[in-house]
Backbone as CSV, one residue per row, in Angstrom:
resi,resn,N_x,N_y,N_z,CA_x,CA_y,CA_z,C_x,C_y,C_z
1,UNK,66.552,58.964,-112.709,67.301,58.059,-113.579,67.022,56.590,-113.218
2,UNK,66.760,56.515,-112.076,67.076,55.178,-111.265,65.099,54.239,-112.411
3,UNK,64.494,55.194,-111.594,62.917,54.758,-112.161,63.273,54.639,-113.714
4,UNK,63.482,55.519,-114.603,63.588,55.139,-116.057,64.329,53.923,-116.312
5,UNK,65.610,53.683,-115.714,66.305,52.595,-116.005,65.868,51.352,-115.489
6,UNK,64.641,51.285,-114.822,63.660,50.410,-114.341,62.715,50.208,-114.733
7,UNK,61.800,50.737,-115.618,60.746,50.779,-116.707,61.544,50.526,-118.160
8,UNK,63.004,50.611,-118.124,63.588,50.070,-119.638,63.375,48.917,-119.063
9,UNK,63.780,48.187,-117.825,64.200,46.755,-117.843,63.162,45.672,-117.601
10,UNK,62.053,46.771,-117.345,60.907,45.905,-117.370,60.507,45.659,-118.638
11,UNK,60.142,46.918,-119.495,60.363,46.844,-120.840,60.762,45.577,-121.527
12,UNK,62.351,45.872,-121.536,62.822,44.843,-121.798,62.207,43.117,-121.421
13,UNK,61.949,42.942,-120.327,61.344,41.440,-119.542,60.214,41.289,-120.798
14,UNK,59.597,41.758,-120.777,58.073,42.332,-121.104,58.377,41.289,-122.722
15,UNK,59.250,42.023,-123.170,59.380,42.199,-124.815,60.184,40.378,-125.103
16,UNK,61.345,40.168,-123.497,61.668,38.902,-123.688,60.603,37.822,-124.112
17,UNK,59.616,38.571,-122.649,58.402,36.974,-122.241,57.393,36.948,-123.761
18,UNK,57.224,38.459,-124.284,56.664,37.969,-125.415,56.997,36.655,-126.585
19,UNK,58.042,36.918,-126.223,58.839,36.410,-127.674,58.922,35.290,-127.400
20,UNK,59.282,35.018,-126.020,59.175,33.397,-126.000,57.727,32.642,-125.750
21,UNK,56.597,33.289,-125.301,55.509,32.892,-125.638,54.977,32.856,-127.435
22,UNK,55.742,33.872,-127.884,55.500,33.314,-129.408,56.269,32.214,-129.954
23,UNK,57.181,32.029,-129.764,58.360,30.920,-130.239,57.387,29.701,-129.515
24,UNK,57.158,29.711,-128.091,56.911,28.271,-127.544,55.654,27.956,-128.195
25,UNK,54.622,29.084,-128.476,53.271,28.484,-128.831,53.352,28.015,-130.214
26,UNK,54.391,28.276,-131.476,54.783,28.100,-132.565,55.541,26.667,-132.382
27,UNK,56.081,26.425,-131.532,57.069,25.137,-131.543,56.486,24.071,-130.811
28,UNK,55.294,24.413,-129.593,54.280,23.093,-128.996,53.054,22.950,-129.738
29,UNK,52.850,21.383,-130.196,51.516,21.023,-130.800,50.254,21.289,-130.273
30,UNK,50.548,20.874,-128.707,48.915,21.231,-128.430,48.614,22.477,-128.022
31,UNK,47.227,22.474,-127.927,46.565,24.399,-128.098,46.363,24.696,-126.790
32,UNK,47.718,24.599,-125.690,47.626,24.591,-123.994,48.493,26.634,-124.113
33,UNK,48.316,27.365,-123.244,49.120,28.230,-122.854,49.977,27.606,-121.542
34,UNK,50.271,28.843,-120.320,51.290,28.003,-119.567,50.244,28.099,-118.390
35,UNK,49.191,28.379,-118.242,48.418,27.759,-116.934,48.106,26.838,-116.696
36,UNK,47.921,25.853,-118.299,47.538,24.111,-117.807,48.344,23.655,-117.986
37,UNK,50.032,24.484,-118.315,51.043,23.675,-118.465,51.440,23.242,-116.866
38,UNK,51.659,24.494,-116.053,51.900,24.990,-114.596,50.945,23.742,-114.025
39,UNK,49.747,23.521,-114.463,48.650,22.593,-113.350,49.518,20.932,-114.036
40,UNK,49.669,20.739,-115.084,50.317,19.619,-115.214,51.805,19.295,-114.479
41,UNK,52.651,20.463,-114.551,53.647,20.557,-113.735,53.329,19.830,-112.110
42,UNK,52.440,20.828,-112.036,51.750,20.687,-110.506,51.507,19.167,-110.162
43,UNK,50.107,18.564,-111.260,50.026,17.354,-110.808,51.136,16.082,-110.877
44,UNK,51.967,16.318,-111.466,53.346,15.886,-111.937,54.195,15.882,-110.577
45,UNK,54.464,16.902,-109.600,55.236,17.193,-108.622,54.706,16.651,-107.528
46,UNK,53.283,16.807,-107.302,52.269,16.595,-106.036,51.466,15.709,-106.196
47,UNK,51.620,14.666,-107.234,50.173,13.773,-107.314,48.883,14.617,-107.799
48,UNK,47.874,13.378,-107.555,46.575,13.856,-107.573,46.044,14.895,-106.824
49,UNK,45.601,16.083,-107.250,45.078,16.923,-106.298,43.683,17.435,-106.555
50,UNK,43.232,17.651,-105.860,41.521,18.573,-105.625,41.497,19.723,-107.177
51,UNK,40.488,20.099,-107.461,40.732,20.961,-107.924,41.018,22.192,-107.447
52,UNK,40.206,22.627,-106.525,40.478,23.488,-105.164,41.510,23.659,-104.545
53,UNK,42.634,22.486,-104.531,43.871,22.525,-103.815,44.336,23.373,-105.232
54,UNK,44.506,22.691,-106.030,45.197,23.426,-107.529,45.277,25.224,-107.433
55,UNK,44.241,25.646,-107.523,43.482,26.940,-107.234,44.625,27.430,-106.224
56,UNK,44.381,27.136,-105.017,45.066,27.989,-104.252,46.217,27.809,-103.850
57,UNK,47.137,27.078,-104.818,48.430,26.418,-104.394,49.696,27.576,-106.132
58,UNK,48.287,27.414,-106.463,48.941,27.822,-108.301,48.066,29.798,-108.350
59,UNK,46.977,29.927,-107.121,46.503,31.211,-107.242,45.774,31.483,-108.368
60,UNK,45.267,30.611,-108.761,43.698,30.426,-109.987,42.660,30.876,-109.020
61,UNK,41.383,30.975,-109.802,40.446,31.131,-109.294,39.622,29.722,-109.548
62,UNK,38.539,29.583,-108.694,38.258,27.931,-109.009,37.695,27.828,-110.614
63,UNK,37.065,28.941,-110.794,36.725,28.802,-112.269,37.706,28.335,-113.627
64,UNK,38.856,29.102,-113.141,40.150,28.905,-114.160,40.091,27.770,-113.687
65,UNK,40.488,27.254,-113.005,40.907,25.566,-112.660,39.737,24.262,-113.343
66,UNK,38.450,24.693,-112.962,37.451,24.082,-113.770,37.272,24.415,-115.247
67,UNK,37.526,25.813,-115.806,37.990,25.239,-117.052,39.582,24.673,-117.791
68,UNK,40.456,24.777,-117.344,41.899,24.284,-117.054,41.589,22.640,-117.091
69,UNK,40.948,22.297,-115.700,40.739,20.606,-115.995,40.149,20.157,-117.218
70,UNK,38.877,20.825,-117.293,37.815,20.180,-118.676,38.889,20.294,-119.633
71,UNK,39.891,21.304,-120.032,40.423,21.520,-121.314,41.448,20.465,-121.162
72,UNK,41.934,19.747,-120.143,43.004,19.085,-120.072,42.897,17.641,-120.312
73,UNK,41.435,17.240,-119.331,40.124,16.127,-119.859,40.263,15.864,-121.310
74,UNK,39.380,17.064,-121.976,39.231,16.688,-122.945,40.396,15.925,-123.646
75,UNK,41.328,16.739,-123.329,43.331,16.489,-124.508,43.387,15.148,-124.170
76,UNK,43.038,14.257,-123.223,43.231,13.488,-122.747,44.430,13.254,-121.764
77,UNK,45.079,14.280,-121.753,46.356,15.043,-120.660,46.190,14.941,-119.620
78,UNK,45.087,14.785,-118.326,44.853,14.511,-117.374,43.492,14.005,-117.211
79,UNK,43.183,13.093,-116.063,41.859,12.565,-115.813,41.213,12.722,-114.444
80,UNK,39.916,12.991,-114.463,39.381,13.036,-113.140,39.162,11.859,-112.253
81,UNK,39.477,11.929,-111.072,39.555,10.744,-110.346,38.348,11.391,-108.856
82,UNK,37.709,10.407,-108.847,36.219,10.833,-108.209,36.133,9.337,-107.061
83,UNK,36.002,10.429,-106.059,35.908,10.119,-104.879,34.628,8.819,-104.524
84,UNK,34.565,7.488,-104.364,33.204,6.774,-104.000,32.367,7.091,-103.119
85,UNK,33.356,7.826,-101.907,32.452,7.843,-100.775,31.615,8.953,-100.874
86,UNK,31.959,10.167,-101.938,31.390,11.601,-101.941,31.873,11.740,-103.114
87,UNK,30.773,11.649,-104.334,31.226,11.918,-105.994,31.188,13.756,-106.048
88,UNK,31.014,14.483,-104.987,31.058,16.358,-105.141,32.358,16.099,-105.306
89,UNK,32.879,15.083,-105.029,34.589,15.468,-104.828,35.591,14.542,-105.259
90,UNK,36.590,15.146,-106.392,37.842,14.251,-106.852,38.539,15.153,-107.033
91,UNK,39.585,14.471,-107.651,40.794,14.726,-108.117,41.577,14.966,-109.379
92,UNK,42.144,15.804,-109.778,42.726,15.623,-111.217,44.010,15.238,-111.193
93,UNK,44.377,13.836,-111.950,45.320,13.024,-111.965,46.224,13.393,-113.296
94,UNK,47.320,13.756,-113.729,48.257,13.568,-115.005,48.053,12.486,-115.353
95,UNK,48.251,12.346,-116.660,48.025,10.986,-117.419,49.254,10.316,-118.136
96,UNK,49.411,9.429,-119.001,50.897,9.826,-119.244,50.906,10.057,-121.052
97,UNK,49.591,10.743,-121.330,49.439,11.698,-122.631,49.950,13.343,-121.791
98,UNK,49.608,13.319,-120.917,50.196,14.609,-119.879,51.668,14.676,-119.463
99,UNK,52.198,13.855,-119.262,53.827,13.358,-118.577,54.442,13.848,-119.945
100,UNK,53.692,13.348,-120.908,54.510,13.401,-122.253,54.422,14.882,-122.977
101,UNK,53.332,15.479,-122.595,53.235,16.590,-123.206,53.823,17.910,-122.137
102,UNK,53.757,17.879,-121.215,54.757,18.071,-120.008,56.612,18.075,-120.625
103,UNK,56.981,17.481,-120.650,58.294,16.754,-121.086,58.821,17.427,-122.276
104,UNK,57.721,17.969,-123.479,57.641,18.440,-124.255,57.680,19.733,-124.280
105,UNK,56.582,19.906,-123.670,57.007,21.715,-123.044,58.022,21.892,-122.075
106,UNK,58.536,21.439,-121.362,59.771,21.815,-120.537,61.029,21.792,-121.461
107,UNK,61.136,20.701,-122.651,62.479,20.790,-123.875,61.964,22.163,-124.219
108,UNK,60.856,21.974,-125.010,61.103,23.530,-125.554,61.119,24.644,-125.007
109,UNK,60.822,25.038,-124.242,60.908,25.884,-123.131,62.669,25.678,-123.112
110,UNK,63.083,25.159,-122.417,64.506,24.841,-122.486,65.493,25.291,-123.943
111,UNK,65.090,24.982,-124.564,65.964,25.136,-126.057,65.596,26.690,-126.304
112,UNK,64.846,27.361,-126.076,63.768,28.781,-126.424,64.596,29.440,-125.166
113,UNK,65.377,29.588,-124.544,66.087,29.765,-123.345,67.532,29.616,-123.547
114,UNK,67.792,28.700,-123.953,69.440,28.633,-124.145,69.713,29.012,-125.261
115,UNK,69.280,29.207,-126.166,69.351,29.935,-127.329,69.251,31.535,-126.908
116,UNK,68.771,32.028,-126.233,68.663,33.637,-125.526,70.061,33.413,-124.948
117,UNK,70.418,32.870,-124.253,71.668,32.863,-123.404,72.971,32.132,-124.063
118,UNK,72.620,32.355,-125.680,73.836,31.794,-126.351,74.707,33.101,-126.881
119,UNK,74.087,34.248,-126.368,74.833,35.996,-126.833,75.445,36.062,-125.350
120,UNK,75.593,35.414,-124.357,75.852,35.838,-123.129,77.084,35.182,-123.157
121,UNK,77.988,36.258,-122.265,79.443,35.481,-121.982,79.236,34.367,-120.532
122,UNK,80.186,33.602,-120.248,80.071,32.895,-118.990,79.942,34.255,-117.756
123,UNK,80.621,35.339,-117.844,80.798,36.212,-116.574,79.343,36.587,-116.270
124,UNK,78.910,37.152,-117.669,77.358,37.783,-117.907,76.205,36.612,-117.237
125,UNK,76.452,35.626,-117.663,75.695,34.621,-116.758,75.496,34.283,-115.743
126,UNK,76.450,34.308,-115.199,77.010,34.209,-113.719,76.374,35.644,-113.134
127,UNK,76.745,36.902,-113.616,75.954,38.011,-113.193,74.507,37.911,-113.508
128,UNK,73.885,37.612,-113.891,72.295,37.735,-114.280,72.074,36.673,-113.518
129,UNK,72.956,35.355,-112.894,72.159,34.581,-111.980,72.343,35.445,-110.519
130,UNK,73.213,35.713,-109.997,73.665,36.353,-109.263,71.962,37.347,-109.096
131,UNK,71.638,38.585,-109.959,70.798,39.082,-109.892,69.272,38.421,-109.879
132,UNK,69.233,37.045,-110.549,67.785,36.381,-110.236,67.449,36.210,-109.082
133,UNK,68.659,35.378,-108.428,68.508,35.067,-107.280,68.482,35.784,-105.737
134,UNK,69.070,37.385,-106.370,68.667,38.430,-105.546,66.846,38.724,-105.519
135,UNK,66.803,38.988,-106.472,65.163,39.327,-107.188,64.486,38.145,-106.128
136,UNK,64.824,37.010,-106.606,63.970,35.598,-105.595,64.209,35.865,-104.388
137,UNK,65.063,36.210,-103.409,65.467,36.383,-101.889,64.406,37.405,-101.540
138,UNK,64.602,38.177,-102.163,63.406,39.836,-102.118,62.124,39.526,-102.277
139,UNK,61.477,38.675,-103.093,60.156,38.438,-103.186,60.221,37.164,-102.191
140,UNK,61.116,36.495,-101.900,60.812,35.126,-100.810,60.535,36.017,-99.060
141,UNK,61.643,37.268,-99.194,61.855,37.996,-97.598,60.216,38.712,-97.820
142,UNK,59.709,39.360,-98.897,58.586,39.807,-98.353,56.969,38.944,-98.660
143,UNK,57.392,37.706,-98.638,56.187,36.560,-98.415,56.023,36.480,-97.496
144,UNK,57.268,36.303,-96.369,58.121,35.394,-95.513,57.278,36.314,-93.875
């Protein structure tokens, strides 16, 4: 019983994350999914970083990250910042066509979210945080 009622609730996750990847990609203009959203996040939180740092901080492979930057380049969403002393090596900087499109996806993301949690009572909320934050302790204890 225990396993079935654990494959419904994944189920369920499954069928949430769809829906809000359809709603968010329907409601954001530009043609980003959430990996160059996550690297804008990133350069947003941490500054300028390597591309290489990106990679293994976000668990890309360097390839995703090199095409991730070019696609972000191009948007004009972030820019490469290149090293004088050694041009093998820079940095990808947020821009603030990036800050803004950033800002943008975090509202909607946000509104695409509280609208799910507008069928929930206050108790129900309080219980489902209660349970996230179990879920997070459990995946933090076996990093750790």
């Amino acid at each position: 019983m225990r396993n079935t009622n654990i494959f419904k609730l994944i189920h369920a996750i499954e069928q949430m994350n769809n829906e809000n990847i359809i709603r968010f990609t329907k409601a954001f203009h530009y043609p980003l999914g959430i990996s160059p959203i996550l690297v804008l996040a990133e350069l947003r939180w941490q500054g300028a970083k390597k591309q290489v740092e990106l990679a293994e901080t976000l668990g890309y492979t360097k390839g995703a990250i090199t095409n991730i930057a070019t696609k972000l380049t191009n948007l004009g969403l972030a820019e490469r910042l290149h090293d004088e002393n050694d041009r093998r090596t820079g940095k990808l900087k947020i821009t603030p066509a990036g800050e803004e499109a950033l800002t943008d996806a975090q509202t909607i993301g946000q509104e695409i979210f509280m609208e799910h949690f507008e069928v929930l009572t206050e108790k129900e909320i309080q219980n489902y945080l209660t349970i996230q934050q179990k879920l997070i302790k459990g995946i933090q204890d076996r990093k750790g």
